[in-house]
NUVOLUM-243471 format. One record per residue (C-alpha): x, y, z; residue in one letter. Coordinates in steps of 0.001 Angstrom, whole numbers, plus 524288, in hexadecimal, padded with zeros to 5 digits. Example, Ala and Ser with C-alpha at 12.3 -4.5 7.8 and 13.67 -1.06 7.14 Angstrom:
2
<nunu x="8300C" y="7EE6C" z="81E78" residuo="A"/>
<nunu x="83566" y="7FBDC" z="81BE4" residuo="S"/>
***
This chain:
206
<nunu x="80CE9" y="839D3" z="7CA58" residuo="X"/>
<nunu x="811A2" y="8476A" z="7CCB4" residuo="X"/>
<nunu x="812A9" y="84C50" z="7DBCF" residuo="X"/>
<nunu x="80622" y="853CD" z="7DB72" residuo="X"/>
<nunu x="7FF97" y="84895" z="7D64C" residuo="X"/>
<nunu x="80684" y="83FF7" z="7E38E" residuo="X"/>
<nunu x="8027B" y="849BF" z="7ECD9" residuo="X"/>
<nunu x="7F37B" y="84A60" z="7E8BE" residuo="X"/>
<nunu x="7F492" y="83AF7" z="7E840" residuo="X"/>
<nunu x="7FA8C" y="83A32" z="7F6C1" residuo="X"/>
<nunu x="7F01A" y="845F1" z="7F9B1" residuo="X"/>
<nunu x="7E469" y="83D2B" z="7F54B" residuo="X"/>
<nunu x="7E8AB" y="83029" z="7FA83" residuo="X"/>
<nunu x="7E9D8" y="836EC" z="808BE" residuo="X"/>
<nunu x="7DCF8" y="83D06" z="804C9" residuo="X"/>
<nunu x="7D62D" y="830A5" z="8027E" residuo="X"/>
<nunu x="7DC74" y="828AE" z="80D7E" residuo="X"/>
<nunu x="7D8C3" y="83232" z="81689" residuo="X"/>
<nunu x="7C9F4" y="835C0" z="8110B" residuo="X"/>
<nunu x="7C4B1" y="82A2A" z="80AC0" residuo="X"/>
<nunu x="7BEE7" y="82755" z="7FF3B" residuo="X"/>
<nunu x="7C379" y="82930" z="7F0B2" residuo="X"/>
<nunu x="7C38C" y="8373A" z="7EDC8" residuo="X"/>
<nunu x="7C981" y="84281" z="7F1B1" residuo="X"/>
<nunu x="7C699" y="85174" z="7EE60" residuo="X"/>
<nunu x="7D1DA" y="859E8" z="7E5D6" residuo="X"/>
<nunu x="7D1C6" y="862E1" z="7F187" residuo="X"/>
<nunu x="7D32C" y="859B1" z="7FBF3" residuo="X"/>
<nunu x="7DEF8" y="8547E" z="7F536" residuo="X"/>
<nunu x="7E67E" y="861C3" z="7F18A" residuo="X"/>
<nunu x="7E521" y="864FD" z="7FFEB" residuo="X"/>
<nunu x="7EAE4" y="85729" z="802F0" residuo="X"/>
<nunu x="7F5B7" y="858E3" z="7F8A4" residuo="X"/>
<nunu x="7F887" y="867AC" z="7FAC6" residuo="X"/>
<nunu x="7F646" y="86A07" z="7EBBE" residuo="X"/>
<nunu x="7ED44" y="8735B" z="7E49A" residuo="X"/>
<nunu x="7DF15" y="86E37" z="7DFB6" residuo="X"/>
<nunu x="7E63B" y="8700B" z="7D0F1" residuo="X"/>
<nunu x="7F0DD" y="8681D" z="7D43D" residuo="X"/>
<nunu x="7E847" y="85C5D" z="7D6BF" residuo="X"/>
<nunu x="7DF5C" y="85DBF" z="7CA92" residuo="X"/>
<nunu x="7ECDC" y="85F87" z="7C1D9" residuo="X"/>
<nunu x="7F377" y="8523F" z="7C904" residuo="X"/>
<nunu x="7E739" y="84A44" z="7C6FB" residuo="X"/>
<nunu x="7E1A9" y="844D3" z="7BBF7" residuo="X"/>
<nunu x="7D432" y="8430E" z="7C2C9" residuo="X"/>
<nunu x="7D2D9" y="84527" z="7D185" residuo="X"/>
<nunu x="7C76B" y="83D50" z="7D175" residuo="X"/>
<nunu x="7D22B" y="83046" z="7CFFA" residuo="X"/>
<nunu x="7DA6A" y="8349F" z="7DB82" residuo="X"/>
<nunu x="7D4B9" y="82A9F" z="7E362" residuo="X"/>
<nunu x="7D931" y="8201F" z="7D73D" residuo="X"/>
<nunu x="7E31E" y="82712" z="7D59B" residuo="X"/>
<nunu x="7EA43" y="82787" z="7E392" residuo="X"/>
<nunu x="7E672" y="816CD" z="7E509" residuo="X"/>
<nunu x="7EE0F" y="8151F" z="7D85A" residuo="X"/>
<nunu x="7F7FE" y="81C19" z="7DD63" residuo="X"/>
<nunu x="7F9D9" y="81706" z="7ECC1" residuo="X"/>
<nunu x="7F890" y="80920" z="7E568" residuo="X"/>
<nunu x="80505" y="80B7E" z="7DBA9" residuo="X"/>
<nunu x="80DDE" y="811EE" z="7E626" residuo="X"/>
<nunu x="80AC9" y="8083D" z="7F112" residuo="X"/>
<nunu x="80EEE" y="7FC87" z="7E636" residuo="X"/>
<nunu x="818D9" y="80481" z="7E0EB" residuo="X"/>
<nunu x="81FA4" y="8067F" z="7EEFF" residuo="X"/>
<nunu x="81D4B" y="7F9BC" z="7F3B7" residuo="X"/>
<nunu x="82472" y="7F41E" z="7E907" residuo="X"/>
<nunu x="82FA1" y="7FDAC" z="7E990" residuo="X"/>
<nunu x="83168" y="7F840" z="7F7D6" residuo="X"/>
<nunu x="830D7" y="7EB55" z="7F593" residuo="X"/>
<nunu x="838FA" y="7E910" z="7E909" residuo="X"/>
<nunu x="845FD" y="7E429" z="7F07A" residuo="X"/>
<nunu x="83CCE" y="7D9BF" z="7F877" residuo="X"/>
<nunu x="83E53" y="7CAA5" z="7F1FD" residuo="X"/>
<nunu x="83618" y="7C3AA" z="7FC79" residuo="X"/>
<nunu x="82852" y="7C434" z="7F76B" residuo="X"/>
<nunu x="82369" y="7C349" z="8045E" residuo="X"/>
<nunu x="82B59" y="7CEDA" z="80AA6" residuo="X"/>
<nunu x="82673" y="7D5D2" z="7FF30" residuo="X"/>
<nunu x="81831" y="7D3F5" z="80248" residuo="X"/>
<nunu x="81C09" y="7D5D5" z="81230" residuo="X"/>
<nunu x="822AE" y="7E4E5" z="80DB1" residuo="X"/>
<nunu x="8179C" y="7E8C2" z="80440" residuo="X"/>
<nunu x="80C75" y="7E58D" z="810C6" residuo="X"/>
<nunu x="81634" y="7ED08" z="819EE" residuo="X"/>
<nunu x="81A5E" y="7F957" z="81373" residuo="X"/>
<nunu x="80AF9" y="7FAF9" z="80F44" residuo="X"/>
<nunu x="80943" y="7FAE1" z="81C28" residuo="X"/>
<nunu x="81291" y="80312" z="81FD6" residuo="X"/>
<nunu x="80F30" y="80ED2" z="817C3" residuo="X"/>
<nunu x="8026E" y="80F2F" z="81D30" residuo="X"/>
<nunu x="80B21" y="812D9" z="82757" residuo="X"/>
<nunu x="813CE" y="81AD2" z="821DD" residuo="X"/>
<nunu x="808D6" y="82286" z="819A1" residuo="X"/>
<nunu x="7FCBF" y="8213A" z="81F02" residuo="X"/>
<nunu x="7F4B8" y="82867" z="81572" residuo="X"/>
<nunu x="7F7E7" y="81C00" z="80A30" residuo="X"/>
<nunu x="7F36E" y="81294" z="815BE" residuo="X"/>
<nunu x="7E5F5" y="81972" z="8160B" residuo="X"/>
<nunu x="7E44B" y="81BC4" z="808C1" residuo="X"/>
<nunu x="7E932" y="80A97" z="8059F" residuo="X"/>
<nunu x="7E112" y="807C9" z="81197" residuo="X"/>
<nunu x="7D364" y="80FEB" z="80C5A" residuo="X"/>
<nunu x="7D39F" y="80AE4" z="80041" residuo="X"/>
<nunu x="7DA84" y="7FF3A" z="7FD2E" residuo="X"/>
<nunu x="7CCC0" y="7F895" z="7FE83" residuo="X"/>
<nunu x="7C703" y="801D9" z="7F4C7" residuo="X"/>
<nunu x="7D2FB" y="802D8" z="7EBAC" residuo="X"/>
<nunu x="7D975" y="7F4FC" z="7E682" residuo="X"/>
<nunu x="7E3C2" y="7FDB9" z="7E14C" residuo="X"/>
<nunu x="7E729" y="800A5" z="7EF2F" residuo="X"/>
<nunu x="7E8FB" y="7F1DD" z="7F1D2" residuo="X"/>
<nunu x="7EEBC" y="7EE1C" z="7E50E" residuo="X"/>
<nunu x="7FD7B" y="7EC68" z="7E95B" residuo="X"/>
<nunu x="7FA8F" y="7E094" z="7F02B" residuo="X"/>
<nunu x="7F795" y="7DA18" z="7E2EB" residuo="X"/>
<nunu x="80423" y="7DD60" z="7DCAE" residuo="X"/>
<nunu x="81254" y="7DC22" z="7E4B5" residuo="X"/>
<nunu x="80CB2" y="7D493" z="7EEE6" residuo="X"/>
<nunu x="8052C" y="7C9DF" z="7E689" residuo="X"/>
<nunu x="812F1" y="7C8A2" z="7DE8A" residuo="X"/>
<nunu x="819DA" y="7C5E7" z="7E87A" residuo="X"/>
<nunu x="80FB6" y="7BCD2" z="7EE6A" residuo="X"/>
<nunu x="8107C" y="7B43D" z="7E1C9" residuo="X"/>
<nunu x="821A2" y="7B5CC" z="7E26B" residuo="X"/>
<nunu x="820BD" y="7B039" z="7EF5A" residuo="X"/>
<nunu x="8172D" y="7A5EE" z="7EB97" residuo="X"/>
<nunu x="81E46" y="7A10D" z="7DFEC" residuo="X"/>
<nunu x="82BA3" y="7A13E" z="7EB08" residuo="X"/>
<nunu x="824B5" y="79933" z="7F4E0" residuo="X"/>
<nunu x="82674" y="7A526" z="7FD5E" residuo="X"/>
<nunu x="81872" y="7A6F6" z="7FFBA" residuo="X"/>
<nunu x="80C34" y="79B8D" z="8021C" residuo="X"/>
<nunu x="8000B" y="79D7D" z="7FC1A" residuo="X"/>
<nunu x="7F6D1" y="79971" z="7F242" residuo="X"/>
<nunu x="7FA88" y="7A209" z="7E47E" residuo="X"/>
<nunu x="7EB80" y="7A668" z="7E21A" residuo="X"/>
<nunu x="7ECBF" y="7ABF5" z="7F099" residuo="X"/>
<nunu x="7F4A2" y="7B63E" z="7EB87" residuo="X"/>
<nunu x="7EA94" y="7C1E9" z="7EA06" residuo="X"/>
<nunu x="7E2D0" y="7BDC6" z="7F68B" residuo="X"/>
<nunu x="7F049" y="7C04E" z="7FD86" residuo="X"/>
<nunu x="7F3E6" y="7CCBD" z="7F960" residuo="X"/>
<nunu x="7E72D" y="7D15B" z="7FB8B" residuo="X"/>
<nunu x="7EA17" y="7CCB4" z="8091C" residuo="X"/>
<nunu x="7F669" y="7D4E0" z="809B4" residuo="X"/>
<nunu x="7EFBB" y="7E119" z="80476" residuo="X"/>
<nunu x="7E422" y="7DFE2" z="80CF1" residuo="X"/>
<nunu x="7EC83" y="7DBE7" z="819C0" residuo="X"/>
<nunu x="7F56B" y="7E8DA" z="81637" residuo="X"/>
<nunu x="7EAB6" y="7F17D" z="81470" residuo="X"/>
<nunu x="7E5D4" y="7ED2F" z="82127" residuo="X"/>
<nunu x="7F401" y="7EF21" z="828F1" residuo="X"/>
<nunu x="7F30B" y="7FB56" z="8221A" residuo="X"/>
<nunu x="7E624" y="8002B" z="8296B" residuo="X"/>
<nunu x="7EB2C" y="7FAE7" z="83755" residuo="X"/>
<nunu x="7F857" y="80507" z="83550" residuo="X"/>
<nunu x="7EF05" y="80EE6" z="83075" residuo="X"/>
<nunu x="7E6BE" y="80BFC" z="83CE8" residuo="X"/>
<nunu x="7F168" y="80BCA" z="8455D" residuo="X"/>
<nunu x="7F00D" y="7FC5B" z="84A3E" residuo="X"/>
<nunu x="7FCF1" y="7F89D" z="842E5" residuo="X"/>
<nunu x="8094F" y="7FEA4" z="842F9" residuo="X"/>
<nunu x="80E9F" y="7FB84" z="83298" residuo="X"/>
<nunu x="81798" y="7F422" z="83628" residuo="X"/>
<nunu x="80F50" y="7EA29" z="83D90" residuo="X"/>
<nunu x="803DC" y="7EA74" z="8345D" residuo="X"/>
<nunu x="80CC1" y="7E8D7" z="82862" residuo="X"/>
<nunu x="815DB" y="7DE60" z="82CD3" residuo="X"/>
<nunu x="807CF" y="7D7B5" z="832B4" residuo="X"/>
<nunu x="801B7" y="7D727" z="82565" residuo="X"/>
<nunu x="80D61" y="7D3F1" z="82000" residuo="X"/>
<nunu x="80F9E" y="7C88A" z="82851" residuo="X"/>
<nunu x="802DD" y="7C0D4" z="8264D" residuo="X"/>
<nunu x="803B1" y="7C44B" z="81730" residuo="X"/>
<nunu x="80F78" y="7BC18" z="8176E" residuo="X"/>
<nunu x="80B2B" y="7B2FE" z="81FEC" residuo="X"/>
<nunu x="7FF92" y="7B188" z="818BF" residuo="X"/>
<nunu x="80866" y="7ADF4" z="80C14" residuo="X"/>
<nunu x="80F1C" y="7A33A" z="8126C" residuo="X"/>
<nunu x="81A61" y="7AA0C" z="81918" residuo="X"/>
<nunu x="81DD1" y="7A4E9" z="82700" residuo="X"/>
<nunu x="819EA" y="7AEB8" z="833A8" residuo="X"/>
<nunu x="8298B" y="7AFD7" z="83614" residuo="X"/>
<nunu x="82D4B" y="7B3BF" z="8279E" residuo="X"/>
<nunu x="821EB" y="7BD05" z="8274E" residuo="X"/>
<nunu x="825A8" y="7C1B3" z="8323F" residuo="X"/>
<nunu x="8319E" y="7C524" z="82E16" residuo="X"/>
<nunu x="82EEF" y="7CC24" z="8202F" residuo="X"/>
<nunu x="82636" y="7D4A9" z="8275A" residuo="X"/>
<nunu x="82F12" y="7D9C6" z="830D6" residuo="X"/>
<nunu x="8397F" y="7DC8C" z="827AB" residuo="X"/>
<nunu x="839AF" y="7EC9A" z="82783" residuo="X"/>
<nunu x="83681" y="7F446" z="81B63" residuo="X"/>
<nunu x="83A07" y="7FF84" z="816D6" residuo="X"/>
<nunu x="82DA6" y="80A35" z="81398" residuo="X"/>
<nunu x="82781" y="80AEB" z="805B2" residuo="X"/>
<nunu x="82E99" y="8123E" z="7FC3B" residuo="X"/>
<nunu x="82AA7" y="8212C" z="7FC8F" residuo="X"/>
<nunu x="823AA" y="8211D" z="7F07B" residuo="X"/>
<nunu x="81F6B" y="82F5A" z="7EB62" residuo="X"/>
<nunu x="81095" y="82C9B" z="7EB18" residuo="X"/>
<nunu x="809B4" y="82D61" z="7F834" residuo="X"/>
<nunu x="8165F" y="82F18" z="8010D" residuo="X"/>
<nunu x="81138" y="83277" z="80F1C" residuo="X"/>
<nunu x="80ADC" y="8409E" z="810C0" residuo="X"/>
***
């Protein structure tokens, strides 16, 4: 993806978190951008898949950097505790991706689709360790708990009711306890400081 085709992506996404719905006109996004009409029509294949287009995209990087952050970690558990936290966090940090996740995760399973990958493995890792407590077939019910629970820590920093540091390490803490870790251990992973997501090129703060 060349960098006119990243800036009309961050462009629309700000676009769409900010207006709604699922389309967005080639002028309203040159303004956003600061590009010509021409350039847009020559960096998309069909601006009538922006919308697909940008969810596809916001879904790939999010994985992508959550995975880049998390790659040193060995305990499953502070693995889960980071990915809930620095989500939260970049709401934070870049509040246009925290409108956009929070609009349209509902809408969008590719939005939500994360939770299903990293965090289900490592659920199963710290299963098959004794790490974690719960029934195996529980697995997808609980990560839909995570994703749901984040999304929702993710509106009260949006709103302003939660500072991200208390909503993540919150949500954090009764994920774990939920999967069988003990209030002073969970405690504990989800205090531990982090450092930010990596700076990835795609939809770095306007």
């Amino acid at each position: 993806m060349n960098t006119a085709t990243l800036r009309i992506h961050q462009a629309a996404m700000r676009l769409f978190a900010d207006q709604g719905g699922t389309s967005v006109s080639v002028s309203d996004v040159a303004r956003e951008a600061g590009l010509s009409r021409g350039t847009i029509y020559n960096n998309l294949d069909e601006p009538a898949d922006l919308f697909s287009s940008v969810c596809d995209t916001v879904a790939e990087e999010f994985t992508s950097s959550i995975l880049q952050a998390t790659k040193d970690m060995q305990d499953p558990a502070e693995k889960i505790s980071a990915a809930i936290r620095l989500c939260v966090r970049r709401v934070h940090e870049e509040p246009h991706w925290g409108r956009f996740i929070a609009r349209y995760a509902m809408l969008e399973p590719r939005l939500g689709s994360f939770w299903g990958t990293m965090p289900a493995e490592e659920l199963r890792r710290g299963l098959a360790s004794g790490r974690f407590r719960f029934h195996r077939d529980q697995i997808a019910s609980i990560t839909a708990s995570a994703g749901g629970a984040t999304f929702g820590a993710m509106t009260l920093v949006l709103e302003g009711h939660r500072t991200w540091r208390q909503a993540g390490s919150d949500t954090a803490e009764i994920i774990l306890r939920g999967i069988g870790l003990s209030l002073a251990e969970a405690r504990n992973i989800t205090q531990k400081e982090l450092e930010p997501l990596p700076r990835m090129t795609v939809f770095d703060a306007a």
